[in-house]
N, C-alpha and C positions, 0 to 999 in steps of 0.2 A: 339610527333615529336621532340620537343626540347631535349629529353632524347638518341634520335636516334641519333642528332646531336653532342650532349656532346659524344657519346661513338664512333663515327666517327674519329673525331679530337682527343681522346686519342689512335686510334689505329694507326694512321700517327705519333704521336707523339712518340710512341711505338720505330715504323718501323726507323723514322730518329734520334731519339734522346733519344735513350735507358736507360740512364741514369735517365734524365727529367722525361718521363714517367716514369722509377719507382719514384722516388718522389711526384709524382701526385697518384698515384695509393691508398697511404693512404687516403688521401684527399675523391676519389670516394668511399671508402668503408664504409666512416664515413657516408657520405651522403645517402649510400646505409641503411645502421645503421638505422640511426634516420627517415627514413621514413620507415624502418619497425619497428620501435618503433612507428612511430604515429598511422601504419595501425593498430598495435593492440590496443591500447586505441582509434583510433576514427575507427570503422568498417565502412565502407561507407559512411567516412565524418561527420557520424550524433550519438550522441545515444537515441534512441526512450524508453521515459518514463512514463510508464503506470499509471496511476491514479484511482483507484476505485470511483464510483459517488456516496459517502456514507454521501455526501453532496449536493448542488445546485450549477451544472456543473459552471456556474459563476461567484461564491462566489469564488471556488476550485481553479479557472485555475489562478489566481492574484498571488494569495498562491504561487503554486507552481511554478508558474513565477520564484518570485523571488530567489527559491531554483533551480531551476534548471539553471539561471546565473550566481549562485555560482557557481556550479557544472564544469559548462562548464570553466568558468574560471581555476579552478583548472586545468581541465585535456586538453584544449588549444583544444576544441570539442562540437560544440555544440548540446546542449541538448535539444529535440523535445517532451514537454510535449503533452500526449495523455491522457482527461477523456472518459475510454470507456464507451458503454452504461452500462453495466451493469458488476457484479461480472464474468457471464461467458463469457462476449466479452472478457473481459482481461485474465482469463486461457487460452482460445482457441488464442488470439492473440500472448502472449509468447508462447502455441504449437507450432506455424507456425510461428515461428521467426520473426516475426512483433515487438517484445520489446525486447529489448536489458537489460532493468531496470525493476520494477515495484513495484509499494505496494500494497498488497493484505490486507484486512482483515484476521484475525489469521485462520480461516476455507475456507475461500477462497486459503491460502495460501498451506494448507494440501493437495487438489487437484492440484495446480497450480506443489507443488511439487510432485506430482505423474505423471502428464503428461507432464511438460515442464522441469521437473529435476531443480524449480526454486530454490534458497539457499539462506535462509537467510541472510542477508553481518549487516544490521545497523537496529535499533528503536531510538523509540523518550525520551530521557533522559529527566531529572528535573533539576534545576539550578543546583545541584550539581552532576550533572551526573550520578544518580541512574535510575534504569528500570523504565518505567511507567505501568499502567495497570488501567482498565476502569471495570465498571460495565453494565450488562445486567440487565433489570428494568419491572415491567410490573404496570402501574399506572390506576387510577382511579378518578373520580373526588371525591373529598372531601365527598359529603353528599351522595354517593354511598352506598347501604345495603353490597356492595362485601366487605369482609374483610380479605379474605383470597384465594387461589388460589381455592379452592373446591368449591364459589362460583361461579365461574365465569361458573358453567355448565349450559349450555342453553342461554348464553351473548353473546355480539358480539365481539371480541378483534382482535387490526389491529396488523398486523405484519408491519416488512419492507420488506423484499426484499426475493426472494430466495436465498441459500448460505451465507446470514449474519450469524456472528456468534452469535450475539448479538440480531437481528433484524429477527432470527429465529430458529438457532437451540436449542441455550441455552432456550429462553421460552418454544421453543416445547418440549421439553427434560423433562421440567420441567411439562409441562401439560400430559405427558407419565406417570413420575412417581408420579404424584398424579390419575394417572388412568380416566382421564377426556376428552384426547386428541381427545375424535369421538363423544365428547357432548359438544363445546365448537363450534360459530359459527365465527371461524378464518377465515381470510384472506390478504393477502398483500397489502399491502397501496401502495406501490413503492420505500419506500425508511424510513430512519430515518423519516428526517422531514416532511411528508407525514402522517407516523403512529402518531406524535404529533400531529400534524394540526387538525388527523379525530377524535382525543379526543377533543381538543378543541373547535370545530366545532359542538360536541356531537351527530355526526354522528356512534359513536361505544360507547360501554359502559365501554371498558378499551382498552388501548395499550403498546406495549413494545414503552420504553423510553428507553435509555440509557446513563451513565452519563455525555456521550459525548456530547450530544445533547443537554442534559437537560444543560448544564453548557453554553451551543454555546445561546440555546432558550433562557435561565434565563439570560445571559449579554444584549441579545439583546431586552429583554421588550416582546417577544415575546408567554412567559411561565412563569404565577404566582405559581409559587410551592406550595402556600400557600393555592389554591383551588383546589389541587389535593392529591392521597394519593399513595405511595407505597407498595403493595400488596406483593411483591415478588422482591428480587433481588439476582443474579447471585454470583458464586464464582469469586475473580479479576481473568481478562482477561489481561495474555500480550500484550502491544499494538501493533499496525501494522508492519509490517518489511516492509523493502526495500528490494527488492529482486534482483538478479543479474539468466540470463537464465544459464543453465545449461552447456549446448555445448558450452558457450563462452571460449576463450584461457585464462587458467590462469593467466594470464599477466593483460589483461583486469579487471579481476577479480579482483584482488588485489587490482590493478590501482585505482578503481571505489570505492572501501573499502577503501583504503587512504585519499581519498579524500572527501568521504563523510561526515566520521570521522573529519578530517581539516577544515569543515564547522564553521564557527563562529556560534552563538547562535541566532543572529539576521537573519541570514539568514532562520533557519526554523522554527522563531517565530509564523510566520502568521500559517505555518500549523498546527504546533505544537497546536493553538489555538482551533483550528476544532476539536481534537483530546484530549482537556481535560486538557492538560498540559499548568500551568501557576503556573510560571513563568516558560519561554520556559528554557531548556541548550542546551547542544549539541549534536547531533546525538552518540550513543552506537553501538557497538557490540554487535550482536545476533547470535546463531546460530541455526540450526535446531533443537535443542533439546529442546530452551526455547519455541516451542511449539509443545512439546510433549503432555500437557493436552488435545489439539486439536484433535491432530492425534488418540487421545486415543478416544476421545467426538466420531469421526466418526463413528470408528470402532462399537462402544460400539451402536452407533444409527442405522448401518446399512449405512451409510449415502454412497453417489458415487458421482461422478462428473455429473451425472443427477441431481442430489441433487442440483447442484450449478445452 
């Protein structure tokens, strides 16, 4: 209504004072400008930031608290952290434009980019701003006969999650090509720290660990490495991107890349923590290429977005 009013009184303004009115008319155009500048960097006010739960939804959500204050300060927009339930709540919510943002794990992200057109924008750097990358793991306890992956046929091993890459495909791939994958009595724990827990607990006889976890467990007292053994471990793994949806205006797009990029170090320390890297730097540049190994893993597995 207010907007009705401003454009009432410029058209009397117009009609009596022809000149005035034009002098004002730059004035409304600017104004006209810059909120179609905001509409594009804040889309309905808000941007909704997707979180995979490859951790303990309340550990996570602090984290990205505080990364996602930065964010919003940058781009003068605030930003609506969401941990979905799982790997495929978050593909299927960037589908249906429900996420604006997201970070997918590397396999998760290979779907998310087939069905929601998601694109790499940023990952998580090292103090000197080099790429990071993590390890797939599958462990044992220490005084275990398993020494090697060919034992493990007829044992029990937790996985985490469906659609990890880490936490499923890379082990399973791996249990493929030693030809053991329909003699191994596999199952998913729920998640990372779920598959350590049910080692620890000695409720399975091996689990994938990965170096993420094991470095997150091992600070926190929660995992003696010393009474455990590693069996098998993965080629490095690019770590998670930050992804931006597809159909968004490249305006946004950018926007959203600049800014995350401008992030100081402290702002994505805490996540960065979750995720392996320490001492944190500052968010990188990624693009859909740096996971190509991924794109390749699927293919080569068959893999689909039921998969996830």
């Amino acid at each position: 209504m207010k907007k009705n009013t401003v454009l009432a009184v410029s058209a009397v303004a117009l009609i009596g004072l022809g000149l005035a009115a034009c002098s004002s008319a730059p004035e409304e155009s600017s104004a006209s400008a810059a909120s179609g500048d905001a509409a594009a960097t804040c889309p309905d006010g808000k941007i909704r930031f997707g979180i995979l739960p490859y951790e303990d939804p309340e550990r996570l959500e602090p984290a990205y608290q505080v990364l996602a204050e930065a964010l919003s300060e940058k781009l003068d927009c605030p930003v609506e952290v969401s941990i979905t339930e799982d790997y495929a709540a978050e593909v299927l919510a960037m589908e249906n434009d429900q996420l604006e943002i997201a970070q997918f794990g590397p396999l998760g992200f290979v779907f998310a980019n087939e069905r929601a057109d998601a694109t790499a924008m940023v990952s998580f750097g090292d103090a000197e701003g080099n790429p990071t990358t993590y390890t797939g793991g599958i462990w044992v306890p220490k005084d275990s006969d398993v020494q090697t992956l060919d034992d493990l046929e007829g044992r029990t091993l937790a996985l985490g999650s469906p659609g990890s890459t880490s936490g499923d495909a890379l082990p399973m791939s791996a249990l493929v090509d030693a030809g053991i994958d329909d003699d191994v009595q596999w199952d998913y724990a729920g998640g990372h720290p779920e598959a350590l827990l049910a080692l620890v607990n000695g409720t399975v006889e091996a689990a994938q660990i990965n170096s993420q976890t094991l470095a997150t467990a091992t600070a926190e007292g929660t995992f003696d490495e010393s009474q455990y053994r590693q069996i098998w471990e993965s080629n490095e793994i690019p770590n998670d991107p930050i992804t931006v949806r597809g159909n968004m205006p490249q305006e946004f797009q950018d926007a959203v890349a600049e800014a995350l990029l401008g992030l100081d170090a402290d702002a994505v320390a805490e996540v960065s923590g979750f995720l392996g890297v320490d001492p944190a730097g500052p968010l990188i540049p990624v693009t859909n290429e740096t996971y190509q190994p991924l794109f390749d893993l699927a293919a080569t597995m068959g893999l689909t977005e039921a998969d996830v």
